[in-house]
C-alpha positions as CSV (number, residue, x, y, z in Angstrom):
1,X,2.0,181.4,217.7
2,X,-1.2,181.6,216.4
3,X,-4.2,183.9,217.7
4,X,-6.0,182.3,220.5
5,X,-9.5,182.8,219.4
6,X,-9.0,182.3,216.2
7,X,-6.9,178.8,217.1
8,X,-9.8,177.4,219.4
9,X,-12.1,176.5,216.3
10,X,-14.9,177.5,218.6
11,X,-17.7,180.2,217.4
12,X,-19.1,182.6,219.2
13,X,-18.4,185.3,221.3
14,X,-15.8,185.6,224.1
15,X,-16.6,187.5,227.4
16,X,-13.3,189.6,228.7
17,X,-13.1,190.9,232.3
18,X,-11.2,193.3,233.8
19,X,-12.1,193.2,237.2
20,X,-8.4,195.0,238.7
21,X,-9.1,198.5,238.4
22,X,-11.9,200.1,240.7
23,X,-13.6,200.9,236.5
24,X,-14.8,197.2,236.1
25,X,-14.6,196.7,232.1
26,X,-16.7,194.1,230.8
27,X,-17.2,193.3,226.6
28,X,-18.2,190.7,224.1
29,X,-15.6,189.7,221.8
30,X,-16.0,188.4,218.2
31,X,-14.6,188.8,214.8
32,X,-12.4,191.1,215.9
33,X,-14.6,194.2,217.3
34,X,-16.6,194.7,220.5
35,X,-20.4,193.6,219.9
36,X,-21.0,194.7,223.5
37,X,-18.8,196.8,226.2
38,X,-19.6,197.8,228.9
39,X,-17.5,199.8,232.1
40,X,-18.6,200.2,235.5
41,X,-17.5,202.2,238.4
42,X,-19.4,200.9,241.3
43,X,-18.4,198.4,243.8
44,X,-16.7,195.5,241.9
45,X,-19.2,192.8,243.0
46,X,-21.9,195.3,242.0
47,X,-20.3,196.3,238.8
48,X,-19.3,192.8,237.4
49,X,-23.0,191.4,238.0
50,X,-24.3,194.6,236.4
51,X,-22.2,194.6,233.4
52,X,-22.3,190.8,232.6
53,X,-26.2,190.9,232.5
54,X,-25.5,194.1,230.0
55,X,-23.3,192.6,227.8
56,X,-25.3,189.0,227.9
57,X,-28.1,190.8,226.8
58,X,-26.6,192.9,223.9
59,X,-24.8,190.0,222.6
60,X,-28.3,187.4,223.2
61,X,-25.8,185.2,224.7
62,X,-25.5,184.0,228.5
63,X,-22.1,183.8,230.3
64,X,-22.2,179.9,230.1
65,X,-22.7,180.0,226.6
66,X,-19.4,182.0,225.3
67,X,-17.3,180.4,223.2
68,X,-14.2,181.8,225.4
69,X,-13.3,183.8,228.0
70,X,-10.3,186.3,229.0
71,X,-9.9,188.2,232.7
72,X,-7.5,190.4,233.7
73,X,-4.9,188.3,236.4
74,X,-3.4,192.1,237.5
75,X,-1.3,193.4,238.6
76,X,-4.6,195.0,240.7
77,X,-7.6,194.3,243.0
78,X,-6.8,190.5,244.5
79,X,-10.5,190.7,245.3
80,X,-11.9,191.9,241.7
81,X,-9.4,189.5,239.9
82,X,-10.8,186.4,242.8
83,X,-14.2,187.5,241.8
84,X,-14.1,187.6,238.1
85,X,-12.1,183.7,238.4
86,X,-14.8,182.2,240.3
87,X,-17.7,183.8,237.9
88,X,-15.5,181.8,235.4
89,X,-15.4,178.7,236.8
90,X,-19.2,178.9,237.8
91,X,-20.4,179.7,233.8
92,X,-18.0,177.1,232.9
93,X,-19.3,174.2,235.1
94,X,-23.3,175.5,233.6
95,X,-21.9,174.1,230.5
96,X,-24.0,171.1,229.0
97,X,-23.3,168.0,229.5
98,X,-20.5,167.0,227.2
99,X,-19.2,170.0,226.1
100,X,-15.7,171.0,226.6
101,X,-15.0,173.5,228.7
102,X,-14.4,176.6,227.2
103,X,-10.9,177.9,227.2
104,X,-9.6,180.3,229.2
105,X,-6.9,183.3,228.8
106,X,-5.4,185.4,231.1
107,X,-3.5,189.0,230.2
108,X,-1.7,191.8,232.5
109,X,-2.9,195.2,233.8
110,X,0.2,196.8,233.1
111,X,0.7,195.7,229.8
112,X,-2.7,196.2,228.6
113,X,-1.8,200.1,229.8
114,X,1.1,199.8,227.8
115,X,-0.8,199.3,224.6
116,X,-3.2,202.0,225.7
117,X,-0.8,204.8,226.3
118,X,1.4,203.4,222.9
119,X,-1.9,203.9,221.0
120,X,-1.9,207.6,221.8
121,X,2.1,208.8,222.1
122,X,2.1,209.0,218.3
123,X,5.8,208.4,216.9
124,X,7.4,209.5,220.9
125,X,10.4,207.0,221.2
126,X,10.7,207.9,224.9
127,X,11.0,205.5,227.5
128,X,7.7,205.6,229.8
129,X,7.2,203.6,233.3
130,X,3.9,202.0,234.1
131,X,3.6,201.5,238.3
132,X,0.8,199.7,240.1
133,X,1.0,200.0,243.7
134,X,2.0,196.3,245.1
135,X,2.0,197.7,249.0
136,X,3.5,199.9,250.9
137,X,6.8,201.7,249.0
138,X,6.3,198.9,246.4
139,X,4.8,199.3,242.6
140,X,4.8,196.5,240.2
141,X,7.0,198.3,237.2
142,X,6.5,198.0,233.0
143,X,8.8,200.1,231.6
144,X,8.8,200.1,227.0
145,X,9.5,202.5,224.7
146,X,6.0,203.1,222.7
147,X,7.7,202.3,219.7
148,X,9.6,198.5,220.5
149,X,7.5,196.2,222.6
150,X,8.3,192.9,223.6
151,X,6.4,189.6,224.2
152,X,5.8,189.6,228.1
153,X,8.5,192.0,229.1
154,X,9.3,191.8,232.8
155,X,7.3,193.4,235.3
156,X,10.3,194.6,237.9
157,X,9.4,196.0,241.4
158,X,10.6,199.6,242.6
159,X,11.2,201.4,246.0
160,X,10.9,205.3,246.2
161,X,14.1,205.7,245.5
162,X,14.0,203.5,241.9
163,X,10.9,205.7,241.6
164,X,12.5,208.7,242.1
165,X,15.9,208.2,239.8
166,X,13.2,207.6,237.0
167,X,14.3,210.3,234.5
168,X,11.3,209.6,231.8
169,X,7.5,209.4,231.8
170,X,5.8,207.7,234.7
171,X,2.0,206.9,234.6
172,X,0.0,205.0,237.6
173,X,-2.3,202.5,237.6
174,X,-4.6,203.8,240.4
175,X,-6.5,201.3,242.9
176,X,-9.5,202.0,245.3
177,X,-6.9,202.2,247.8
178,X,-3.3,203.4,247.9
179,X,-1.0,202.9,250.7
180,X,1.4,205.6,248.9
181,X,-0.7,207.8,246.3
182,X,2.1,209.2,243.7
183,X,1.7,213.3,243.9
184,X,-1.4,214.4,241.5
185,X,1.0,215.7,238.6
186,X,2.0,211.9,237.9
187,X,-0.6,211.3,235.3
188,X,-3.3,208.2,235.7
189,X,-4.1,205.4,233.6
190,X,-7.2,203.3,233.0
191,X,-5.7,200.4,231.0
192,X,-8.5,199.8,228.3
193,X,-8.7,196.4,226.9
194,X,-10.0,197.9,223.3
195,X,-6.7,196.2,222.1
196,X,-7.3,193.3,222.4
197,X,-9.6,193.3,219.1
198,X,-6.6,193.0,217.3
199,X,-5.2,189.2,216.1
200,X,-1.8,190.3,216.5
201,X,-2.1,192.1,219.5
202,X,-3.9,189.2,221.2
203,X,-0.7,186.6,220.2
204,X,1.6,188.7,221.9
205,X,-0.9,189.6,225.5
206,X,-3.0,186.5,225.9
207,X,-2.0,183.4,227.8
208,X,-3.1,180.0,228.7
209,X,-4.7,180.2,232.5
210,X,-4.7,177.1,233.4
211,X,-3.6,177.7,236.9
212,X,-5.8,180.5,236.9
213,X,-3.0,183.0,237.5
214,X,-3.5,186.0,240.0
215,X,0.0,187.9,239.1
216,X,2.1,188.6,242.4
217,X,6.2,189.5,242.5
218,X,6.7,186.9,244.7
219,X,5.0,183.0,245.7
220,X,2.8,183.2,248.4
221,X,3.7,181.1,251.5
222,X,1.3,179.5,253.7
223,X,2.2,178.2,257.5
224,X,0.9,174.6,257.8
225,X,-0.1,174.3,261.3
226,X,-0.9,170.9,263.3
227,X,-4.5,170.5,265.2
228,X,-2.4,168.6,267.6
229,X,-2.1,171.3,270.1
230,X,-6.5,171.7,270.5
231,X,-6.3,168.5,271.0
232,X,-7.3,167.2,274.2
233,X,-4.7,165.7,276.6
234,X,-4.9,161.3,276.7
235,X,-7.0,160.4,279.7
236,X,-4.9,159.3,282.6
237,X,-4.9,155.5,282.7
């Protein structure tokens, strides 16, 4: 499988957003190296506005104008991920008339903290778990060893007591808010999309979004009501 940037023959920089994480990550890829980056810990609607216009203007080009873009579908902030799809969409419809749509890629939280922490464990062989709280007594689970990873391993979820029975290294994905905050001696991580500059790497993390993905454990369900009952009664004839 090739490399996705490299495979979509366009030029030009692509604009990655990781809008899951209350650090909003924002940077302009091309040939393989960050020409702008920028992270932001305000409010996410703040942050992504403020580091968009930063990296536009480092890079001298707009949002509607990159050759690609990849965003961050979670595990995370529903909000930041909705936020940085629709920005997507938006620069994507600016596009002049005639041009085709520039592609878009999605890639996971957790595995993107996978890389991170696998570029700092040196030659450890341990096995390490990556949790990012999915509600209450739920975390979305990675679990690798630093030195075999797969394509898209699965992403299992784990109650306290699968928590608990974990004998190896656990890390946490914090959020801005935490219905079960891990005690403070289970070390944090800030998943940092710096790997992404590599070909290889990018193969094995990026996919298609056609759907525009926003990862959840399990299909949301929607009730599908009828009107019928606001309706008023038939007139007596």
């Amino acid at each position: 499988m090739p490399d996705p940037i490299q495979a979509s023959g366009r030029d030009g920089p692509w604009l990655v957003l990781d809008t899951s994480t209350p650090t909003v990550k924002v940077g302009a890829l091309y040939n393989n190296r960050w020409i702008a980056f920028v992270s932001s810990d305000r409010p996410t609607h703040e942050a992504l506005d403020h580091a968009v216009r930063e990296v536009s203007d480092a890079c001298s080009c707009p949002p509607h104008r990159m050759a690609g873009f990849a965003y961050c579908q979670g595990p995370g902030s529903i909000l930041g991920i909705r936020l940085a799809i629709i920005s997507i969409k938006a620069w994507r419809a600016l596009r002049p008339i005639g041009e085709e749509p520039a592609p878009v890629y999605s890639f996971t939280s957790l595995e993107i903290a996978a890389e991170t922490l696998a570029k700092s464990s040196g030659k450890s062989t341990d096995p390490v778990a990556i949790v990012a709280e999915w509600k209450k007594n739920a975390w979305n689970t990675l679990t690798f060893s630093p030195d075999s990873r797969t394509e898209h391993p699965a992403i299992e979820v784990w109650d306290p007591d699968r928590l608990a029975s974990w004998a190896h290294r656990i890390y946490v994905i914090e959020q801005r808010k935490q219905w079960t905050p891990l005690p403070p001696e289970v070390p944090r991580i800030t998943p940092d999309p710096d790997c992404l500059i590599d070909p290889a790497l990018r193969v094995r993390l990026l996919s298609p979004a056609d759907t525009w993905p926003i990862y959840s454990p399990e299909e949301k369900q929607y009730i599908v009501w009828s009107g019928e009952r606001h309706r008023a009664p038939a007139p007596a004839s």
